[in-house]
CHARMM internal coordinates of N, CA and C (Angstrom, degrees):
IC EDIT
DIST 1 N 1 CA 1.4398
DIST 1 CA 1 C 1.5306
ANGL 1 N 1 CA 1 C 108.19
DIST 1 C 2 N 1.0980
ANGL 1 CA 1 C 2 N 115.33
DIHE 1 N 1 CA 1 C 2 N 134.19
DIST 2 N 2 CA 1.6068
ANGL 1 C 2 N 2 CA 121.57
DIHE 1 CA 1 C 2 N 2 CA -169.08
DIST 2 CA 2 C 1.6460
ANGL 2 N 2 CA 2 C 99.70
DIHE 1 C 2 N 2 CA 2 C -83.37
DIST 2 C 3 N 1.6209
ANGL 2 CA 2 C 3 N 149.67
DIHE 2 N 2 CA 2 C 3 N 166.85
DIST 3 N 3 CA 1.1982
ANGL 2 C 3 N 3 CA 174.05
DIHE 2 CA 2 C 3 N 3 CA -129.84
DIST 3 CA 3 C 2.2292
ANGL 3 N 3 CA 3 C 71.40
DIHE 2 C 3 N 3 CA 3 C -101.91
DIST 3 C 4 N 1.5492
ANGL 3 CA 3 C 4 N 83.85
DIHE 3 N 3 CA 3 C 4 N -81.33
DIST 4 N 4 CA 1.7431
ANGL 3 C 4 N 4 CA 75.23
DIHE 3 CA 3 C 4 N 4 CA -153.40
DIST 4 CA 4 C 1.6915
ANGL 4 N 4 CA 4 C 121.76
DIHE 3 C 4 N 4 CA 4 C -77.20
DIST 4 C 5 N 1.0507
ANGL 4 CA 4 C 5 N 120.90
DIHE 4 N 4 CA 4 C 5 N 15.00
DIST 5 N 5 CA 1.8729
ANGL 4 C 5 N 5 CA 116.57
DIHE 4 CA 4 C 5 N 5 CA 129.76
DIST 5 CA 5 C 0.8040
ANGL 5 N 5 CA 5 C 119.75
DIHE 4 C 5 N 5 CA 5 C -32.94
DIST 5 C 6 N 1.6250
ANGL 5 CA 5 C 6 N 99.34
DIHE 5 N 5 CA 5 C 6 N -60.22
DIST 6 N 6 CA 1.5859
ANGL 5 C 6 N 6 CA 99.80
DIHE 5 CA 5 C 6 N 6 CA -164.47
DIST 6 CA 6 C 0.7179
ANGL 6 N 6 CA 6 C 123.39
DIHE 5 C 6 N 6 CA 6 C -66.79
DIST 6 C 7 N 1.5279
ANGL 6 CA 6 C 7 N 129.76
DIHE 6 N 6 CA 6 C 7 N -31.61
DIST 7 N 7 CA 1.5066
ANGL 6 C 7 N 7 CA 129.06
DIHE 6 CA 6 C 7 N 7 CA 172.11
DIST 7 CA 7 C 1.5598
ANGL 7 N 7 CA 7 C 126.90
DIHE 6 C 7 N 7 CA 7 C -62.74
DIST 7 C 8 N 1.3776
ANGL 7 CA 7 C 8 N 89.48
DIHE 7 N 7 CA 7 C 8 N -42.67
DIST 8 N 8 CA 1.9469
ANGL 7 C 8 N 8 CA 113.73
DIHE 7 CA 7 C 8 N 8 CA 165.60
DIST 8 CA 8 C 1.8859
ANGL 8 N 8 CA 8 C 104.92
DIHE 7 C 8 N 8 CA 8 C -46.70
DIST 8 C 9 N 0.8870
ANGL 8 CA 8 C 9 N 101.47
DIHE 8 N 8 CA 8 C 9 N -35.07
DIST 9 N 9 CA 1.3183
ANGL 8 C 9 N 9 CA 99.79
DIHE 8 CA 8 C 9 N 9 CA -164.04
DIST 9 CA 9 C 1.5035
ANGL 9 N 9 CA 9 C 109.64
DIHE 8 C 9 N 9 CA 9 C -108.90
DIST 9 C 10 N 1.5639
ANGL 9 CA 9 C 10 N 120.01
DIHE 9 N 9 CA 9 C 10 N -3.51
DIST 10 N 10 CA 1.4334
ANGL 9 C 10 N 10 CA 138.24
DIHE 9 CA 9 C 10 N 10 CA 176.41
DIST 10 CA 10 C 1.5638
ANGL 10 N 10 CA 10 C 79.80
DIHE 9 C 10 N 10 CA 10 C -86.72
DIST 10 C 11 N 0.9667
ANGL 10 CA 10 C 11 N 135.75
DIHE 10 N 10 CA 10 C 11 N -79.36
DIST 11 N 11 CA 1.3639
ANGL 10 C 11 N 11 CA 131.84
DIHE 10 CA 10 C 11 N 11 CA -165.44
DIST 11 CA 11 C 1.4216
ANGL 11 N 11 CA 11 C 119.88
DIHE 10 C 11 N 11 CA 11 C -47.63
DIST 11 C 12 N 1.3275
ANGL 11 CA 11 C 12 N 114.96
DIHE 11 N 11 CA 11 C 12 N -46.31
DIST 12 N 12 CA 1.5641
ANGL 11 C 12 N 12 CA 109.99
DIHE 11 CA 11 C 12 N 12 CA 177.73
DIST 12 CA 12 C 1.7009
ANGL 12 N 12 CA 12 C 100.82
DIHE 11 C 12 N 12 CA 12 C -57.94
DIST 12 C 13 N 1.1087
ANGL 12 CA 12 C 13 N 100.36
DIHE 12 N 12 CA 12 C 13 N -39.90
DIST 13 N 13 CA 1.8751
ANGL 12 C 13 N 13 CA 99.26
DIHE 12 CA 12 C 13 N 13 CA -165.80
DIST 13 CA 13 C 1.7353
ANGL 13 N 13 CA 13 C 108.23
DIHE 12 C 13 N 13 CA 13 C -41.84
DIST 13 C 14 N 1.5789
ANGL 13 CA 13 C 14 N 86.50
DIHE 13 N 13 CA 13 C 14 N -58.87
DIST 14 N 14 CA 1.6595
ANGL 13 C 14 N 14 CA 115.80
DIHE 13 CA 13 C 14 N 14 CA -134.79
DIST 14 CA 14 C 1.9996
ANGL 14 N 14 CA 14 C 99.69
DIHE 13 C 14 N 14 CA 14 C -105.81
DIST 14 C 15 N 1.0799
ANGL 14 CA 14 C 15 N 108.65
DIHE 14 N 14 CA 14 C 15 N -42.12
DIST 15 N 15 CA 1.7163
ANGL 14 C 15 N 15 CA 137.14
DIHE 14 CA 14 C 15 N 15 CA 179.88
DIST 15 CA 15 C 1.4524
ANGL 15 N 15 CA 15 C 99.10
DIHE 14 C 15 N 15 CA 15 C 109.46
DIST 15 C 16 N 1.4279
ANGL 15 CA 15 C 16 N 126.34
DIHE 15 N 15 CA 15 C 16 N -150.77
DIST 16 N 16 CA 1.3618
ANGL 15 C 16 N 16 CA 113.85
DIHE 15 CA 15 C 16 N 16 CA -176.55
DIST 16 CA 16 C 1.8117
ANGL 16 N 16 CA 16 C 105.19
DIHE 15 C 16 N 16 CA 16 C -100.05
DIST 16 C 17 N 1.0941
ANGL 16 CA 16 C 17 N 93.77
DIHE 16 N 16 CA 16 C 17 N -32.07
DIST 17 N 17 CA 1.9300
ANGL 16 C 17 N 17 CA 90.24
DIHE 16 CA 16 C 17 N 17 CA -172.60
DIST 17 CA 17 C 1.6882
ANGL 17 N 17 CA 17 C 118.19
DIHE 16 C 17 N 17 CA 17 C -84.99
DIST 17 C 18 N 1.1842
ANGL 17 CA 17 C 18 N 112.83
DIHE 17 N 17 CA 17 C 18 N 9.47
DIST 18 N 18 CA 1.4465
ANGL 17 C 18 N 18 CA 133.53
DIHE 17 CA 17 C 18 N 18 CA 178.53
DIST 18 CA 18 C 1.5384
ANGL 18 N 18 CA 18 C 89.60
DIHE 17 C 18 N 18 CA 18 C -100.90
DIST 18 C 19 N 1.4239
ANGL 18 CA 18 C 19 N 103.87
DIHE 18 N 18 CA 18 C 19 N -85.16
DIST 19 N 19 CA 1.4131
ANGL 18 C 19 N 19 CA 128.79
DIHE 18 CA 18 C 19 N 19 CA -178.48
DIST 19 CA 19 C 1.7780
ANGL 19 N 19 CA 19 C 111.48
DIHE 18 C 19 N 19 CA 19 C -14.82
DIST 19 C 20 N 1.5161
ANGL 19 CA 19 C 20 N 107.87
DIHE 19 N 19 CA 19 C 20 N -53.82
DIST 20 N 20 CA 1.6652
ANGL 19 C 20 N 20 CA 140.13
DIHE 19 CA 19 C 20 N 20 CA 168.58
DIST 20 CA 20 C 1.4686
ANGL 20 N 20 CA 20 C 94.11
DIHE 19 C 20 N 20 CA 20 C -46.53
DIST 20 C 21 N 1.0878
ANGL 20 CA 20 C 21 N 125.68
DIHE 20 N 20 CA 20 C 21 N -79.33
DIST 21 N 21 CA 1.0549
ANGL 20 C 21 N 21 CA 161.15
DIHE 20 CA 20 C 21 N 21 CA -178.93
DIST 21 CA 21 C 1.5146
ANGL 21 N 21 CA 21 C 103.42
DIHE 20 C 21 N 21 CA 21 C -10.09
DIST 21 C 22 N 1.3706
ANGL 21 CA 21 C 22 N 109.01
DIHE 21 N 21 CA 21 C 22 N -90.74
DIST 22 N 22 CA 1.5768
ANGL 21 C 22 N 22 CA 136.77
DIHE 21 CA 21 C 22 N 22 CA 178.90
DIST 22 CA 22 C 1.1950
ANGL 22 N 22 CA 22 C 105.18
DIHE 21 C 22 N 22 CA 22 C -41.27
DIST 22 C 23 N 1.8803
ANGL 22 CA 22 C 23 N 131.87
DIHE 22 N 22 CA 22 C 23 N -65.13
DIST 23 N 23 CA 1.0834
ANGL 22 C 23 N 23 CA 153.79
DIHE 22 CA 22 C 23 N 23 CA -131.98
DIST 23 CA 23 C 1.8697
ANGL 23 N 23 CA 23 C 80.73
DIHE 22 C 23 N 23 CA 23 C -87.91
DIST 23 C 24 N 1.1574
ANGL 23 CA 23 C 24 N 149.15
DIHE 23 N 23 CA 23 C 24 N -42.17
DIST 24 N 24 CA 1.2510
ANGL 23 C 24 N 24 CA 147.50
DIHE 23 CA 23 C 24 N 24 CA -154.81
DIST 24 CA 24 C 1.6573
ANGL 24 N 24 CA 24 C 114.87
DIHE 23 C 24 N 24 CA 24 C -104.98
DIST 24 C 25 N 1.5542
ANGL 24 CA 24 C 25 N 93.74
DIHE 24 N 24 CA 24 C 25 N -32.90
DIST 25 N 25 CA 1.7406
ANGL 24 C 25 N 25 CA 98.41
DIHE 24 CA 24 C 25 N 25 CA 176.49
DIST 25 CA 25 C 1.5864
ANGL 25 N 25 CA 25 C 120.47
DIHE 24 C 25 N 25 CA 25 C -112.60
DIST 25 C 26 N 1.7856
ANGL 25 CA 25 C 26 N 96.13
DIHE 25 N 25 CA 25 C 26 N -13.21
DIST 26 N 26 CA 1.7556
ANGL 25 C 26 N 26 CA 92.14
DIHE 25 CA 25 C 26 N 26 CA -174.42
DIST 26 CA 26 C 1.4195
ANGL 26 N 26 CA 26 C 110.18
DIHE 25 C 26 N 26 CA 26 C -87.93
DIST 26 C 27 N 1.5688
ANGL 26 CA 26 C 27 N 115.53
DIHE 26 N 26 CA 26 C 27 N 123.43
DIST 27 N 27 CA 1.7316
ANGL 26 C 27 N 27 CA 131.78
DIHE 26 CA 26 C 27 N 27 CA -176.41
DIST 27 CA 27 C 1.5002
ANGL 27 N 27 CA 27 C 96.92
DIHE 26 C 27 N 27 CA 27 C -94.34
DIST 27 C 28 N 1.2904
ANGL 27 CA 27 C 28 N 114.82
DIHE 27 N 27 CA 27 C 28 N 113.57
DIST 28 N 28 CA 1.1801
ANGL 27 C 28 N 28 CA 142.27
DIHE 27 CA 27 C 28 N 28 CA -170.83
DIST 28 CA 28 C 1.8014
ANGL 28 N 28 CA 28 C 120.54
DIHE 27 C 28 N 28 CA 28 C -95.36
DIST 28 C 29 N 1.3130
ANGL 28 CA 28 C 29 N 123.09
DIHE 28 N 28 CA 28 C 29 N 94.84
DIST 29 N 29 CA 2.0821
ANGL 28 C 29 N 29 CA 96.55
DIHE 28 CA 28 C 29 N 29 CA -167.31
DIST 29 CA 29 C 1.0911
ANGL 29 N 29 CA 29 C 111.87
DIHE 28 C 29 N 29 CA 29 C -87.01
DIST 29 C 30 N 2.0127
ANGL 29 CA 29 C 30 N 117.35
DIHE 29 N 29 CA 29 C 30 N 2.33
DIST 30 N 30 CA 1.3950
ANGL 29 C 30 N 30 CA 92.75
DIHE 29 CA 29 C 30 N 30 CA 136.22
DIST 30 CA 30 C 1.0787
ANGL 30 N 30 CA 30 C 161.43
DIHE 29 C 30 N 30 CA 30 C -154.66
DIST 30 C 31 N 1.3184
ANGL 30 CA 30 C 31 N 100.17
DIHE 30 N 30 CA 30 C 31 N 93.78
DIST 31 N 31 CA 1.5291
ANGL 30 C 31 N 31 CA 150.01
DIHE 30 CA 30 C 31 N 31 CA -156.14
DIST 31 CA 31 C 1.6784
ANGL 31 N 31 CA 31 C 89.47
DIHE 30 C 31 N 31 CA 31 C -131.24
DIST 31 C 32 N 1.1501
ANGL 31 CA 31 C 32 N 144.17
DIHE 31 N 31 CA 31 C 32 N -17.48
DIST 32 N 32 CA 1.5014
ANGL 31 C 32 N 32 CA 144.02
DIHE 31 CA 31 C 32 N 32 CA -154.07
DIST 32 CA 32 C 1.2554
ANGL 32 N 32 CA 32 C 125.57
DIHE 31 C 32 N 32 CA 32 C 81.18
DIST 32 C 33 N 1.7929
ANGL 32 CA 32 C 33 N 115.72
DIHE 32 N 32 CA 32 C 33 N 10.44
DIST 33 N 33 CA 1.6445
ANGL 32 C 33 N 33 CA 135.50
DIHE 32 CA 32 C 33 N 33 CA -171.00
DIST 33 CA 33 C 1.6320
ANGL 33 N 33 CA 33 C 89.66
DIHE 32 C 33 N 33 CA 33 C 64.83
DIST 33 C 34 N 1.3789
ANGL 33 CA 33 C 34 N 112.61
DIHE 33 N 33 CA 33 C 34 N 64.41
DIST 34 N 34 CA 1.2492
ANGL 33 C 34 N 34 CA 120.31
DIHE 33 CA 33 C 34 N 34 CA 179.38
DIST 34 CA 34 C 1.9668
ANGL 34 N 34 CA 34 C 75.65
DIHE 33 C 34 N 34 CA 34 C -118.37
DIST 34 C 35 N 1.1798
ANGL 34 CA 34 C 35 N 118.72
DIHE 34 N 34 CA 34 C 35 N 156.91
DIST 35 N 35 CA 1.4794
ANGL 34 C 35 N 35 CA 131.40
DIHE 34 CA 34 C 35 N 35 CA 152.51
DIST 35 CA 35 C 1.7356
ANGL 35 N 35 CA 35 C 104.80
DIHE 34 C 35 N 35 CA 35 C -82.09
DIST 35 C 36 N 1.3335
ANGL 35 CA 35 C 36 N 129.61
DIHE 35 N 35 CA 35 C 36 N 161.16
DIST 36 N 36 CA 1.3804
ANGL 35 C 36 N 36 CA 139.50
DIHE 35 CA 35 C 36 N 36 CA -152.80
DIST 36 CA 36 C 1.8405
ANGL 36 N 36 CA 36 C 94.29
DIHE 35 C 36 N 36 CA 36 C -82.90
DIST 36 C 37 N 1.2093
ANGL 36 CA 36 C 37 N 97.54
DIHE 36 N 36 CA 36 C 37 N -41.56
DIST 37 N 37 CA 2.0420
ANGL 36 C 37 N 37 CA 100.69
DIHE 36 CA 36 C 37 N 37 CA 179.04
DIST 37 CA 37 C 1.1689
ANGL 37 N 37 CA 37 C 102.36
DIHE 36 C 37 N 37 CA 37 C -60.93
DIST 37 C 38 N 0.9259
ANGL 37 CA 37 C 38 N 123.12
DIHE 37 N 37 CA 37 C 38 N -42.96
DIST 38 N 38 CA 2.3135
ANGL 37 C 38 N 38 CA 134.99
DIHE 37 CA 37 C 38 N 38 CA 174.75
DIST 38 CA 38 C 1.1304
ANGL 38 N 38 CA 38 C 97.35
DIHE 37 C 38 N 38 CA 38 C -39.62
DIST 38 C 39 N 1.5439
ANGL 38 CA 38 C 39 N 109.69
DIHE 38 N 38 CA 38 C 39 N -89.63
DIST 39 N 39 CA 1.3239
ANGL 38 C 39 N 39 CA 121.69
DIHE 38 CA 38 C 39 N 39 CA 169.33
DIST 39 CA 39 C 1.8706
ANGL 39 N 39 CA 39 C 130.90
DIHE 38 C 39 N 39 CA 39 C -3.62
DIST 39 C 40 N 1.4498
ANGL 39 CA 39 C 40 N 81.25
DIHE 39 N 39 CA 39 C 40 N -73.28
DIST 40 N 40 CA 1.4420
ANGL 39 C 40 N 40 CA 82.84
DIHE 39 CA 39 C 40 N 40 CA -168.93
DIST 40 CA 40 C 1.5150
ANGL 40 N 40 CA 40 C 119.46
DIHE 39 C 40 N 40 CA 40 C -77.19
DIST 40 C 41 N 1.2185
ANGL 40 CA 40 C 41 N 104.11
DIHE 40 N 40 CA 40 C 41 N -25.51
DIST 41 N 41 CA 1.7306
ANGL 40 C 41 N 41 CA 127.28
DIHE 40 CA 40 C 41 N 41 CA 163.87
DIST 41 CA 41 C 1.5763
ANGL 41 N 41 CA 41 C 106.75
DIHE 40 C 41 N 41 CA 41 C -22.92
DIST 41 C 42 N 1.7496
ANGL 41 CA 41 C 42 N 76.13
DIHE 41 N 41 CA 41 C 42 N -71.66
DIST 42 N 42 CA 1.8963
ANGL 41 C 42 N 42 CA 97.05
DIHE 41 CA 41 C 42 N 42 CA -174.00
DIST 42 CA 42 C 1.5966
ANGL 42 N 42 CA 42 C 114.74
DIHE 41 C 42 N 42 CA 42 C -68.99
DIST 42 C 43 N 1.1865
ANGL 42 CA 42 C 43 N 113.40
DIHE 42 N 42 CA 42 C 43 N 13.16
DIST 43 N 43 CA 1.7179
ANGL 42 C 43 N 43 CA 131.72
DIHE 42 CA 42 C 43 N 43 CA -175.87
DIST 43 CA 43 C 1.0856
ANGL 43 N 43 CA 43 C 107.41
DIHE 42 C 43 N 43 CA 43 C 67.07
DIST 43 C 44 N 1.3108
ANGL 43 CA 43 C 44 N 160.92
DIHE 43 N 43 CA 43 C 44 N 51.07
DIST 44 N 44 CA 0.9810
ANGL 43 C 44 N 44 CA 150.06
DIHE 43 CA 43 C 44 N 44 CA 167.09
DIST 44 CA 44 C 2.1662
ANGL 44 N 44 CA 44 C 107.51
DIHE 43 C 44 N 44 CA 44 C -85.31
DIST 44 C 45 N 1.0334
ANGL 44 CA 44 C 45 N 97.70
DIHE 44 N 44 CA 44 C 45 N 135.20
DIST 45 N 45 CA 1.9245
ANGL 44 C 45 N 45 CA 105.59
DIHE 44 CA 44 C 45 N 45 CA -171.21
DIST 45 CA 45 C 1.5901
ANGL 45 N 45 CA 45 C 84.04
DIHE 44 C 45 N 45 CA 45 C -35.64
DIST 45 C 46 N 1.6095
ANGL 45 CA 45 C 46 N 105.19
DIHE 45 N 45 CA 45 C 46 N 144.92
DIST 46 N 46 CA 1.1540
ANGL 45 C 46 N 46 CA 122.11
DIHE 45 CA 45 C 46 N 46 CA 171.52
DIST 46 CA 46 C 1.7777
ANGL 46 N 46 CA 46 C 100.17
DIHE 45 C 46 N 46 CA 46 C -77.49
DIST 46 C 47 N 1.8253
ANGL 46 CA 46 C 47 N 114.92
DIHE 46 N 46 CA 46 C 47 N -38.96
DIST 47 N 47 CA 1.6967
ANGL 46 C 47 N 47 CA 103.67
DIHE 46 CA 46 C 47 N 47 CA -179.15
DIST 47 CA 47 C 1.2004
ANGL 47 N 47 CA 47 C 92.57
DIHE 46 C 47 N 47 CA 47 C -67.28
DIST 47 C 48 N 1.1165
ANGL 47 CA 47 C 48 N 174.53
DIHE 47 N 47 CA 47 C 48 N 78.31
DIST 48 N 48 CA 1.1890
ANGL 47 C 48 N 48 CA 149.03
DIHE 47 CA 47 C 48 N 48 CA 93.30
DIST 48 CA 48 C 1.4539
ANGL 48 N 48 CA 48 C 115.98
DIHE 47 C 48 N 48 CA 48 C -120.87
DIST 48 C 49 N 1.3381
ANGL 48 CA 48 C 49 N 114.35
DIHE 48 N 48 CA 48 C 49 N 11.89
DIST 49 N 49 CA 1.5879
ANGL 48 C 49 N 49 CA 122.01
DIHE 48 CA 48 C 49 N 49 CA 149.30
DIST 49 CA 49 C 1.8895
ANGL 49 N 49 CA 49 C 116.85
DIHE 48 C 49 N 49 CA 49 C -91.98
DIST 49 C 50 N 1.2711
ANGL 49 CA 49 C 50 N 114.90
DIHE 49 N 49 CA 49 C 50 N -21.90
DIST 50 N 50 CA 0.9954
ANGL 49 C 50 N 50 CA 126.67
DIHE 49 CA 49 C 50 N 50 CA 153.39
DIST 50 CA 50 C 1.3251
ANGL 50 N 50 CA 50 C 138.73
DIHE 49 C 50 N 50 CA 50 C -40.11
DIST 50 C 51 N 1.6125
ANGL 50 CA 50 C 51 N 90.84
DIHE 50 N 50 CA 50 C 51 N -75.48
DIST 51 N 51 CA 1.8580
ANGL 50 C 51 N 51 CA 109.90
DIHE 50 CA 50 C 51 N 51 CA 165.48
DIST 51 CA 51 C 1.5728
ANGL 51 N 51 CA 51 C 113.44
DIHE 50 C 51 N 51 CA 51 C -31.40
DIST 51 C 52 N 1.9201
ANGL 51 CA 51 C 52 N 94.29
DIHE 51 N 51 CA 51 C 52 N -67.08
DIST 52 N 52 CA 1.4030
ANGL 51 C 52 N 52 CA 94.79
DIHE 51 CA 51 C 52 N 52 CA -170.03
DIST 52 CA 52 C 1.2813
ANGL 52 N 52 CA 52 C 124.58
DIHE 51 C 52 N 52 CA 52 C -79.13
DIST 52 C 53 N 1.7401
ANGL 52 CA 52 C 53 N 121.22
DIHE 52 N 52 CA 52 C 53 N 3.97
DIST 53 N 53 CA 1.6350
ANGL 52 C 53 N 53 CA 127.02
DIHE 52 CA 52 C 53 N 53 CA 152.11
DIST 53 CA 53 C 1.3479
ANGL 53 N 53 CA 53 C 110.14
DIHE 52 C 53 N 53 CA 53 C -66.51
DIST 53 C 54 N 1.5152
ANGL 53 CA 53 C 54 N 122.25
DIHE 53 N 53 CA 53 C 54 N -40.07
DIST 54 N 54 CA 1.1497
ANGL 53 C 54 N 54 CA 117.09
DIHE 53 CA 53 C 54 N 54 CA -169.33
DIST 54 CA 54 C 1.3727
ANGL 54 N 54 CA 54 C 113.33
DIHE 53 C 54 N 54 CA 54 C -90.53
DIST 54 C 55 N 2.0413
ANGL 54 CA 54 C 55 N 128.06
DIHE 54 N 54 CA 54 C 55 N -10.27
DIST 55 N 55 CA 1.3344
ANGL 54 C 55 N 55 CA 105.57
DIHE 54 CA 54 C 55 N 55 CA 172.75
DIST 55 CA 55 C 1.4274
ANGL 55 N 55 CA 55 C 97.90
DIHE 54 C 55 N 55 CA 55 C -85.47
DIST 55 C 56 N 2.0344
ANGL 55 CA 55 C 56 N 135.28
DIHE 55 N 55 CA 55 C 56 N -24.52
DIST 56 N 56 CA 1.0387
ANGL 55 C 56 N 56 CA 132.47
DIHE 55 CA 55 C 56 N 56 CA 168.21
DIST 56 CA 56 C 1.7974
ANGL 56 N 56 CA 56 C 114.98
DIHE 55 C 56 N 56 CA 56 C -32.87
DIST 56 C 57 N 1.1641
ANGL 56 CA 56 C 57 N 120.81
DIHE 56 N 56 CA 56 C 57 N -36.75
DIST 57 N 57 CA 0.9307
ANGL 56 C 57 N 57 CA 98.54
DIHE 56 CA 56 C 57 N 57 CA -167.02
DIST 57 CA 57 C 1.9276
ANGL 57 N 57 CA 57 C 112.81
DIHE 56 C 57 N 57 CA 57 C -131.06
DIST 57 C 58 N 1.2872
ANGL 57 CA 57 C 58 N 96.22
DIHE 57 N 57 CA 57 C 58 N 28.96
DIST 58 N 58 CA 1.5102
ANGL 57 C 58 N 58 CA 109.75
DIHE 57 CA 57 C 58 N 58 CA 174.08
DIST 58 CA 58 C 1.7559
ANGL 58 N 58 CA 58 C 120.80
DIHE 57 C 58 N 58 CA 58 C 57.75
DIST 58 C 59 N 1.3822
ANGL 58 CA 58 C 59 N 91.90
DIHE 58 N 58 CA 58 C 59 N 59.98
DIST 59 N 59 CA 1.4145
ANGL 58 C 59 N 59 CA 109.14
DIHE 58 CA 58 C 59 N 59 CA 175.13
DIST 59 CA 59 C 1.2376
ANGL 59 N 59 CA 59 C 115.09
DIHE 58 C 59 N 59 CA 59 C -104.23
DIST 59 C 60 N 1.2735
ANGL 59 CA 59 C 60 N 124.06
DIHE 59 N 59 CA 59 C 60 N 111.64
DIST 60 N 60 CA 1.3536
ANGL 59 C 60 N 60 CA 149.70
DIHE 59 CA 59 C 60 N 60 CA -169.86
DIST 60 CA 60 C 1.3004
ANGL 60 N 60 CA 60 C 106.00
DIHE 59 C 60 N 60 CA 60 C -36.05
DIST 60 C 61 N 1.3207
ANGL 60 CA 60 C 61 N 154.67
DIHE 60 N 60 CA 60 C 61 N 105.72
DIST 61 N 61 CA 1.3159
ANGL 60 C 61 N 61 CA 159.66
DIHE 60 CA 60 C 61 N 61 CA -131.24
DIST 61 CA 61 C 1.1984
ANGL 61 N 61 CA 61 C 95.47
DIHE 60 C 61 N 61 CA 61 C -82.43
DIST 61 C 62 N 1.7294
ANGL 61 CA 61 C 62 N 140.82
DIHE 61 N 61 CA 61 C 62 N -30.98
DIST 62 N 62 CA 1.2890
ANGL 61 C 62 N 62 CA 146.93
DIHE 61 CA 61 C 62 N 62 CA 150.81
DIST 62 CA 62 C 1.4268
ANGL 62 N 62 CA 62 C 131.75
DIHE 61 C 62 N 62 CA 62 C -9.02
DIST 62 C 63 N 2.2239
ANGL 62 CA 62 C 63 N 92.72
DIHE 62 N 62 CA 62 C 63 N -44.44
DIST 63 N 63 CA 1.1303
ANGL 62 C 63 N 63 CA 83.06
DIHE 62 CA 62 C 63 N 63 CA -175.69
DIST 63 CA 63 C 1.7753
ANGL 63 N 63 CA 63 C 107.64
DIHE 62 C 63 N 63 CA 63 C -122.47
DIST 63 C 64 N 1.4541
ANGL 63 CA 63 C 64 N 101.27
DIHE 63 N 63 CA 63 C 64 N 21.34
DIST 64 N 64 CA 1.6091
ANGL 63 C 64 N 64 CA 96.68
DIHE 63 CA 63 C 64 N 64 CA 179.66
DIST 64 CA 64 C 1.1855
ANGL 64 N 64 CA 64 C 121.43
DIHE 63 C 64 N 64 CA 64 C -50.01
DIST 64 C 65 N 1.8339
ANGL 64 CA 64 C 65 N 117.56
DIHE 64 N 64 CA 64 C 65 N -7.18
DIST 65 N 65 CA 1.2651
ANGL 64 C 65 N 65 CA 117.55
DIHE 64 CA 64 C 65 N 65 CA -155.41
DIST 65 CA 65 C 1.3515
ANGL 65 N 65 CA 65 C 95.54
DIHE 64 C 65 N 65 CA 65 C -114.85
DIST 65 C 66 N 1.0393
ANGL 65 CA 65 C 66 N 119.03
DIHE 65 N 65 CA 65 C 66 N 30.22
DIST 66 N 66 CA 1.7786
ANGL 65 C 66 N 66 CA 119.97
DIHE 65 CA 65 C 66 N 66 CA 177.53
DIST 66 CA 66 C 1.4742
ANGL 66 N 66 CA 66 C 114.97
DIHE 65 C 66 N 66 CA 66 C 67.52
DIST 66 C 67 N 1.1408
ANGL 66 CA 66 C 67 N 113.92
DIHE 66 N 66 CA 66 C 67 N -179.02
DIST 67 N 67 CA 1.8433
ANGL 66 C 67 N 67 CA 122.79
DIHE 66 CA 66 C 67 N 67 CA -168.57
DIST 67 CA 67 C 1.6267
ANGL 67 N 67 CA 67 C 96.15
DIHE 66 C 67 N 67 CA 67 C -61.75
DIST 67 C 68 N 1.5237
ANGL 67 CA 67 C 68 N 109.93
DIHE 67 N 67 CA 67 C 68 N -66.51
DIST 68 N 68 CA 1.4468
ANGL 67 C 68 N 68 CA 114.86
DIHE 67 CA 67 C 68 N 68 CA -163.92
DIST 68 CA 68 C 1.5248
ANGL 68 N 68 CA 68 C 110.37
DIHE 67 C 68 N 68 CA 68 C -118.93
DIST 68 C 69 N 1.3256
ANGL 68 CA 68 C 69 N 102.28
DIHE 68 N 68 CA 68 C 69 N 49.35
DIST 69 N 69 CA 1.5428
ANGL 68 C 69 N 69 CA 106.59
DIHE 68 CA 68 C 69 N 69 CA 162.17
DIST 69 CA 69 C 1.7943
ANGL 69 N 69 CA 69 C 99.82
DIHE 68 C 69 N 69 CA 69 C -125.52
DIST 69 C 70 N 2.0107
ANGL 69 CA 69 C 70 N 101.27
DIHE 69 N 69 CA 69 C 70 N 168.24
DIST 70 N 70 CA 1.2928
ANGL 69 C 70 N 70 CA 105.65
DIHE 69 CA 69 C 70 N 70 CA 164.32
DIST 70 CA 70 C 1.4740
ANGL 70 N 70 CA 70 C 99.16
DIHE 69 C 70 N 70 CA 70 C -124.58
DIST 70 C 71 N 1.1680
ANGL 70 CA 70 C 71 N 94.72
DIHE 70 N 70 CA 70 C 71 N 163.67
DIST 71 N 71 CA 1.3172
ANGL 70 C 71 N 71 CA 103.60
DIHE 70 CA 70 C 71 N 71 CA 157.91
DIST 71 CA 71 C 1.5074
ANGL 71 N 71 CA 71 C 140.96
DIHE 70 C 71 N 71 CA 71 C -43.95
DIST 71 C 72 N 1.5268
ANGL 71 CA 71 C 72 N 149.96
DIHE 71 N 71 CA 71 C 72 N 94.91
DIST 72 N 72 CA 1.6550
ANGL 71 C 72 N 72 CA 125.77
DIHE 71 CA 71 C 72 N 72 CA -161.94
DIST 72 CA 72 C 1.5251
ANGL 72 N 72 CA 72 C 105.29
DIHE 71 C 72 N 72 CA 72 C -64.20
DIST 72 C 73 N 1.0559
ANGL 72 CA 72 C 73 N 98.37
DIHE 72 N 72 CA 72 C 73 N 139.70
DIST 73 N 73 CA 1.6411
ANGL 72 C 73 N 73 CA 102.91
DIHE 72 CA 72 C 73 N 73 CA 171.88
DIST 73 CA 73 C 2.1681
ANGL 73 N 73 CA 73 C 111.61
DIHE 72 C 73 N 73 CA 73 C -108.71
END
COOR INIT
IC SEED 1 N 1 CA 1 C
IC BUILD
């Protein structure tokens, strides 16, 4: 997943000032109790800063994959 998916898809989730929001203040342990901006800073894959924003905050596994994506099987 490229940097700006993720954001594309932080926004559909969340809108942008939520989305802002989370990504700057939510401390994640696992992420390393890094917050998601930490994270990705320090390069860590944005899909797997994602995931763990989205199991952080109980997003229906439905839609981890964005509006108009599926899952690869």
């Amino acid at each position: 997943m490229r940097l700006s998916r993720f954001y594309q898809m932080l926004e559909h989730e969340f809108g942008a000032g939520q989305g802002r929001m989370l990504v700057q203040d939510t401390v994640l342990g696992e992420l390393g109790h890094r917050t998601p901006e930490q994270a990705l800073n320090q390069g860590e894959d944005p899909k797997t800063v994602w995931f763990a924003l989205c199991k952080n905050q109980d997003v229906p596994r439905e839609r981890w994959w964005g509006p108009d994506m599926e899952p690869k099987r």
